[in-house]
C-alpha positions as CSV (number, residue, x, y, z in Angstrom):
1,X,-31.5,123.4,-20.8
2,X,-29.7,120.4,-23.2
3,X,-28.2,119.5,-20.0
4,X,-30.6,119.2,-17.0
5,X,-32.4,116.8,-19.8
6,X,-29.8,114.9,-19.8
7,X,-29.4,114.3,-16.2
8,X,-32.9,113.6,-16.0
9,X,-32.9,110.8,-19.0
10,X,-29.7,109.5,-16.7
11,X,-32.0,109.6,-13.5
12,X,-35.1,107.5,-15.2
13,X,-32.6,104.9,-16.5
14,X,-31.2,104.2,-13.3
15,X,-34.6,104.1,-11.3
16,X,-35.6,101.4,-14.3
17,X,-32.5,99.6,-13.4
18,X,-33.3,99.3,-9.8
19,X,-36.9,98.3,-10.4
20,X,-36.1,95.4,-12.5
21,X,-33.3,94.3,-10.3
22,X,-35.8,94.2,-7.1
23,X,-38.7,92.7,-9.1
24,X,-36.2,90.0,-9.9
25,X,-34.7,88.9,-6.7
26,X,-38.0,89.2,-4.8
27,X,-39.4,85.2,-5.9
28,X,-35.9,83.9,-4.8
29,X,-36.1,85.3,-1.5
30,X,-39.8,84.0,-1.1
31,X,-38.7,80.7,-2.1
32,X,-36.5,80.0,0.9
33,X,-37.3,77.6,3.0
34,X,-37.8,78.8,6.6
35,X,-34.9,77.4,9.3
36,X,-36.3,74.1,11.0
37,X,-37.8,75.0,14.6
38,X,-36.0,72.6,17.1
39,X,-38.1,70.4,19.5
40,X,-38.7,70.9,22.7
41,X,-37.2,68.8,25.3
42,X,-40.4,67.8,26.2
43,X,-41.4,66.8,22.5
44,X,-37.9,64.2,22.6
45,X,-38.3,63.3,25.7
46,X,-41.6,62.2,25.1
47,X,-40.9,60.6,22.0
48,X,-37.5,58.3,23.5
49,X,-40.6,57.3,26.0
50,X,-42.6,56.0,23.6
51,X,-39.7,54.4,21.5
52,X,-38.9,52.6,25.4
53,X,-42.2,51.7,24.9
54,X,-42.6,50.1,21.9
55,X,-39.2,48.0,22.6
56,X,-40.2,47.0,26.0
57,X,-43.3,45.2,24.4
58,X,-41.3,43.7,21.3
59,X,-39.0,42.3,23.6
60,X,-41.9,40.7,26.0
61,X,-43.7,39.4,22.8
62,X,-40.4,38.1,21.4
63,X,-39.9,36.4,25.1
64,X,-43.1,35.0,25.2
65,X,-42.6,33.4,22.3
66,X,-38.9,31.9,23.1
67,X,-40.3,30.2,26.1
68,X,-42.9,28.8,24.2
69,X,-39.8,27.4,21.4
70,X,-40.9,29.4,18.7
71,X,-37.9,30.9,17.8
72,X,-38.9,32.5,14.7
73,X,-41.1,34.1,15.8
74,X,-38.9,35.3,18.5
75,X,-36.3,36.1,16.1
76,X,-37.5,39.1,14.5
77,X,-39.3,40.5,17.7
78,X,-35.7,40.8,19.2
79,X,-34.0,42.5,16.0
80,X,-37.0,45.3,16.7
81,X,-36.7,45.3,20.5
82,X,-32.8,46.0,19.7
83,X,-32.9,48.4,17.0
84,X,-35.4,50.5,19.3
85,X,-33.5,50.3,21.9
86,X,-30.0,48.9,21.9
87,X,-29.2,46.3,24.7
88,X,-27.1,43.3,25.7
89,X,-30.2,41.4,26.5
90,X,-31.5,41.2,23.3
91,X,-28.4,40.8,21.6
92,X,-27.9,37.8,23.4
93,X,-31.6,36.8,22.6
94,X,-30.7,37.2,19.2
95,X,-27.9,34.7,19.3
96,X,-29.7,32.1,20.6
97,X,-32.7,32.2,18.6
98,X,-30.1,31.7,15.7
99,X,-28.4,29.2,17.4
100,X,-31.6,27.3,18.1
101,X,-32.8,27.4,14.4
102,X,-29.4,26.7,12.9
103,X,-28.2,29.6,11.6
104,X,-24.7,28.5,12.5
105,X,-22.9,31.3,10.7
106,X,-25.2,34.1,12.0
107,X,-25.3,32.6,15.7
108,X,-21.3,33.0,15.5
109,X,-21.9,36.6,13.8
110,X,-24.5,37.4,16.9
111,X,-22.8,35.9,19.4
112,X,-19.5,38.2,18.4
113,X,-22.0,41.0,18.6
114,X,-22.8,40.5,22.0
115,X,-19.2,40.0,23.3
116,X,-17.9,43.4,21.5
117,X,-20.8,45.0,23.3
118,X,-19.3,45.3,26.7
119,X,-22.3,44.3,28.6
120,X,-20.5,44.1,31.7
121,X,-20.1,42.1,34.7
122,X,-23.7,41.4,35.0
123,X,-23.6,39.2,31.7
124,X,-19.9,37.3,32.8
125,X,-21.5,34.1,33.1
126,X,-23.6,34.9,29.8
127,X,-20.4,35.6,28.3
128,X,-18.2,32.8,29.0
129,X,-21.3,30.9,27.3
130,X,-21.4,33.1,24.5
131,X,-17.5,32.4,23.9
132,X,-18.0,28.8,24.2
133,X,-20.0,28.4,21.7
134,X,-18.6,30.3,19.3
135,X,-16.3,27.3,19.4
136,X,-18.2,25.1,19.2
137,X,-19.9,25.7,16.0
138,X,-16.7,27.3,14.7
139,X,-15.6,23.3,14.9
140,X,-19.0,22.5,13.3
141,X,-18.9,24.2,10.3
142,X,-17.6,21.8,7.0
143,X,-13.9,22.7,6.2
144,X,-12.8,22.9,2.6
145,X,-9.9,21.5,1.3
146,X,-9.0,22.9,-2.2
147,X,-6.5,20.1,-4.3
148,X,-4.3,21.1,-6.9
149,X,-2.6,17.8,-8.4
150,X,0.3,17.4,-10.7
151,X,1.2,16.7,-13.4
152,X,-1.8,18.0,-14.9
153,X,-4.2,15.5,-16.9
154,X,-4.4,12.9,-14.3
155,X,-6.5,10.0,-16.1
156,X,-9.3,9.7,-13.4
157,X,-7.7,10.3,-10.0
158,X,-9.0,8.1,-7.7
159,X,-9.2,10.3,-4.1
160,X,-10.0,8.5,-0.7
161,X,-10.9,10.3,3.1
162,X,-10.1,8.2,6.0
163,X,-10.2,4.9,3.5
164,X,-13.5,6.0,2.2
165,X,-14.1,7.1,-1.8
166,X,-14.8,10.9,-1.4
167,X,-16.1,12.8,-4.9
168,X,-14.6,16.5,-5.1
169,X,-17.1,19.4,-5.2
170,X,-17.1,23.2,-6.5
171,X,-17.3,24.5,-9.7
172,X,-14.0,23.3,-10.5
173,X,-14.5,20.0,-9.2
174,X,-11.2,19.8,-7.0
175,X,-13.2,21.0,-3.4
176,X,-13.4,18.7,-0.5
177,X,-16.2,19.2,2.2
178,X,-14.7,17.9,5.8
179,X,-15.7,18.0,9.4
180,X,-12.7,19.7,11.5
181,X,-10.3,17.4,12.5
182,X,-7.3,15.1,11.6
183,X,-7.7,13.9,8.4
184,X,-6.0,11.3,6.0
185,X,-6.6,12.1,2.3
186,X,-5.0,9.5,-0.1
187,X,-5.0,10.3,-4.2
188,X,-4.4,7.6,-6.4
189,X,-3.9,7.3,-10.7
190,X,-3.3,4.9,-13.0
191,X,0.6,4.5,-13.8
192,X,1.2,6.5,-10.8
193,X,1.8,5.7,-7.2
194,X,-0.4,6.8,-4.7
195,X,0.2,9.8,-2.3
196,X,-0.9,10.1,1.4
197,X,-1.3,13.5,2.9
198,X,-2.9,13.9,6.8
199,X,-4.1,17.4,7.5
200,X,-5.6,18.8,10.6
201,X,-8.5,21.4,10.0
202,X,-10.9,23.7,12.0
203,X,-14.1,24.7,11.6
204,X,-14.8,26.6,8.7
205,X,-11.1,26.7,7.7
206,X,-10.3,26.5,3.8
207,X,-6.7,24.8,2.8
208,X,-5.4,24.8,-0.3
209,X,-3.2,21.3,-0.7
210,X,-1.2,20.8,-3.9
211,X,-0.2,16.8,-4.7
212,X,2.4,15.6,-7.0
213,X,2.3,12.4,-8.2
214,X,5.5,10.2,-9.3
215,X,5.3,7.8,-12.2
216,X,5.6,4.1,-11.1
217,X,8.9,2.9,-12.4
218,X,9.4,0.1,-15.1
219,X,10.8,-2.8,-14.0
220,X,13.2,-4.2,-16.2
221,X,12.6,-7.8,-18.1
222,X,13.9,-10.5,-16.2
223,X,17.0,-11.6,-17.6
224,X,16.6,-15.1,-19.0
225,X,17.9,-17.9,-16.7
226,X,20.9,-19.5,-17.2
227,X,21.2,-22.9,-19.6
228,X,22.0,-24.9,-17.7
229,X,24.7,-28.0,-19.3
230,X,24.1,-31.3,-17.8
231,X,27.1,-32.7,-15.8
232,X,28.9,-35.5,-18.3
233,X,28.7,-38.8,-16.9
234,X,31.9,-40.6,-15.7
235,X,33.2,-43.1,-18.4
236,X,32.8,-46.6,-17.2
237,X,35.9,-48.0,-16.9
238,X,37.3,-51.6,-16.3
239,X,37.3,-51.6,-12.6
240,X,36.9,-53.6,-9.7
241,X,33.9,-53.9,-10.9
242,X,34.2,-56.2,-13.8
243,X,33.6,-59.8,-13.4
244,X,35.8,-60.9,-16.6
245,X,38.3,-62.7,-13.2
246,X,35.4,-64.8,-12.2
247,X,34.6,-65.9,-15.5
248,X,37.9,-66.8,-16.3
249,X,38.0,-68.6,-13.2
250,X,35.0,-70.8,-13.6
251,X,35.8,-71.0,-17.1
252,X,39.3,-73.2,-15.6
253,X,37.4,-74.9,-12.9
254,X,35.1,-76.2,-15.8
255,X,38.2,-77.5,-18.1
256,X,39.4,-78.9,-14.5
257,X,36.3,-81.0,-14.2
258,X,36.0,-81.9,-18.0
259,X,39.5,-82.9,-17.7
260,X,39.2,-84.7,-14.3
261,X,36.3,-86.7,-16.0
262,X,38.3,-88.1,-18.9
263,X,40.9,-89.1,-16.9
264,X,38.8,-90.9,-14.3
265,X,37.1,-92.6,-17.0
266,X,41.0,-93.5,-18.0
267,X,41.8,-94.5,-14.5
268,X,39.2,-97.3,-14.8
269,X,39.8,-98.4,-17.7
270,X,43.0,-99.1,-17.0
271,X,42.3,-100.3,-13.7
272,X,39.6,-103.3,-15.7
273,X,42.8,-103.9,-17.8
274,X,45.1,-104.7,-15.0
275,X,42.4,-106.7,-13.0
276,X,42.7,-108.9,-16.3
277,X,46.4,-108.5,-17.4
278,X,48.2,-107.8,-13.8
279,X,51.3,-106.6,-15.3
280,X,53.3,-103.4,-14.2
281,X,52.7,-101.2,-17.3
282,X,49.3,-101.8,-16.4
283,X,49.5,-100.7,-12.4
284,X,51.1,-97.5,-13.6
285,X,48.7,-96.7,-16.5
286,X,45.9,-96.9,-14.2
287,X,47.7,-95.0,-11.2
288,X,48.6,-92.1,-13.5
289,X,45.2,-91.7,-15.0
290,X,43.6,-91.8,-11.0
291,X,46.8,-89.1,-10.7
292,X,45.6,-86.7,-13.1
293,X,41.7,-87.4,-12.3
294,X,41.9,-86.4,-8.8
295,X,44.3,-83.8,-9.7
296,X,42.1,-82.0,-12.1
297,X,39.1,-82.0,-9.8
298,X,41.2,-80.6,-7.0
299,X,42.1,-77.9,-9.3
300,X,38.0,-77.4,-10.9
301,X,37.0,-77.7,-6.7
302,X,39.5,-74.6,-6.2
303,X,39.0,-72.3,-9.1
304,X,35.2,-73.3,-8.8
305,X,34.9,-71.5,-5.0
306,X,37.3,-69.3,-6.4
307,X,35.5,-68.2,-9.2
308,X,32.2,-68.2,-7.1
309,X,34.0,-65.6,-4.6
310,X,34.8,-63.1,-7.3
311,X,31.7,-63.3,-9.3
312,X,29.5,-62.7,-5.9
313,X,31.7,-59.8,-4.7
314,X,32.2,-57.9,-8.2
315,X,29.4,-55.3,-7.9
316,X,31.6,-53.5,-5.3
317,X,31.7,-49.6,-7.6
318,X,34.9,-48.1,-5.5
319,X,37.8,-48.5,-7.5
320,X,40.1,-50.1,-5.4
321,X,43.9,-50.4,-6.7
322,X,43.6,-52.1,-10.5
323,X,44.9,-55.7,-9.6
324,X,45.6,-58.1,-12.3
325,X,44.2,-62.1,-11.7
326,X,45.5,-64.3,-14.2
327,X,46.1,-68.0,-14.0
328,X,49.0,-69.5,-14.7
329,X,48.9,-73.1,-16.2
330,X,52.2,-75.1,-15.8
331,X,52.3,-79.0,-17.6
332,X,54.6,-81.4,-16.2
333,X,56.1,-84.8,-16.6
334,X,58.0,-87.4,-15.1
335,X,59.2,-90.7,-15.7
336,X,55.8,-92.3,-14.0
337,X,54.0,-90.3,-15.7
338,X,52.3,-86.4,-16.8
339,X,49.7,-83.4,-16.0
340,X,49.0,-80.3,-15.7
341,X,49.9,-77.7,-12.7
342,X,47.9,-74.6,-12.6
343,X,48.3,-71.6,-9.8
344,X,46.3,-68.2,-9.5
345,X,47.8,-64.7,-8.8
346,X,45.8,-62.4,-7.5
């Protein structure tokens, strides 16, 4: 008996078992979520229709209102027309209504989007346009030119653009905004010398340019000028120039006159004695004294042109060969009578 119990006990245990584990698992298999049912191709077919639909009449609206200029409202109608239903003709819509309202970065940006969409030969012409001006407002677009100038602590750098003061932007101040182009950018300091760079930018292109500036260079102090020693003047020396000969002269035609006076006073004299005693002594007194008068002026007549000469030409300054002029004063006597004999060597 003890054990068909226990094989029963083992039997209801087991049928417990499998109860509880089917009660459990019976809510998760409810909460599955049935597989999706897949549409019909009539369902799609008829919703891509409507989606045709919708874009055909964004894009008309979105025309309508680019002929009429107002690009944007045109603007947005396009982005709908495309996202419905991709094309190159809205695309290229797109591009122009940016173009048109100055959205220079997204007009390049759209115009690029048309290009890489292959529309084909049927855009060509739209495409060389499209290529074109991406160009052209590539070239538009401000260029940035970043400095970096050495040594560091320049004392209010003084920066010019094409000759004209230009003030650095950015955050830290050192940012040029330029058009594209050729450009000549001179910087400029206080104890420094200037320094000229020319760059040549493109639209939209940032270049970083580094400057060094050199010190200016001390010039030395002038050296003081020479002292200069004045030239010592020429000693005045006893010359041709003196006029001590002509007064020596003059000096003998005076005592020739002062003695040719006395004497003539003499001569008549005697001559008054013998017109009153005609005796010989007296004859040759007076013919002596008339001897010696006319002799003395003869000699005072001589020395006196002589001694006129030499003072008139004395101021003569070139030293001619030192000559000595002396006079030379001979007395002589005879048994009629006496006098003096002068000669000059010159």
């Amino acid at each position: 008996m003890l054990p068909l119990r226990r094989r029963f006990a083992r039997l209801c245990v087991l049928a417990a078992l499998s109860g509880a584990a089917a009660i459990s698992h019976a809510p998760s298999a409810e909460a599955q979520p049935k597989p999706a049912q897949p549409k019909s191709a009539a369902a799609a077919k008829a919703e891509e229709k409507a989606k045709r639909e919708e874009a055909k009449k964004a894009y008309g609206d979105a025309s309508k209102a680019f002929d009429e200029g107002k690009f944007d409202e045109a603007l947005p109608l396009f982005v709908k027309a495309d996202e419905l239903y991709p094309g190159a003709a809205p695309k290229h819509k797109i591009a122009i209504c940016h173009d048109k309202l100055g959205h220079t970065d997204e007009a390049i940006a759209a115009y690029q989007t048309f290009i890489d969409s292959n529309p084909g030969d049927k855009y060509a012409d739209r495409l060389t346009e499209a290529e074109g001006r991406i160009k052209e407002l590539k070239a538009s677009l401000p260029s940035k030119v970043v400095l970096t100038l050495a040594p560091e602590g320049l004392a209010a750098p003084q920066i010019t653009v094409d000759g004209n003061p230009a003030t650095p932007v950015g955050d830290a101040g050192n940012e040029l905004e330029l058009t594209a182009g050729e450009h000549t950018i001179v910087v400029s300091a206080e104890g420094y010398q200037p320094v000229t760079e020319v760059v040549t930018l493109e639209g939209g292109q940032k270049l970083d340019l580094a400057l060094t500036l050199a010190p200016v260079a001390v010039a030395p102090e002038p050296e003081p000028p020479p002292v200069e020693t004045p030239p010592l003047a020429p000693e005045e020396t006893s010359g041709g120039s003196s006029n001590i000969p002509a007064y020596v002269t003059l000096g003998i035609a005076g005592a020739g006159a002062i003695l040719g006076t006395i004497f003539g006073i003499q001569a008549l004299g005697k001559k008054g004695d013998f017109d009153d005693n005609p005796t010989v002594e007296n004859a040759d007194d007076a013919e002596r004294a008339a001897l010696i008068a006319d002799m003395s002026f003869g000699v005072a007549l001589t020395f006196g042109i002589t001694g006129a000469v030499l003072l008139f030409s004395g101021g003569d300054d070139t030293p001619e060969e030192e000559t000595t002029a002396r006079p030379v004063i001979v007395p002589y006597g005879g048994p009629k009578g006496g006098g003096v004999a002068a000669t000059w060597k010159f």
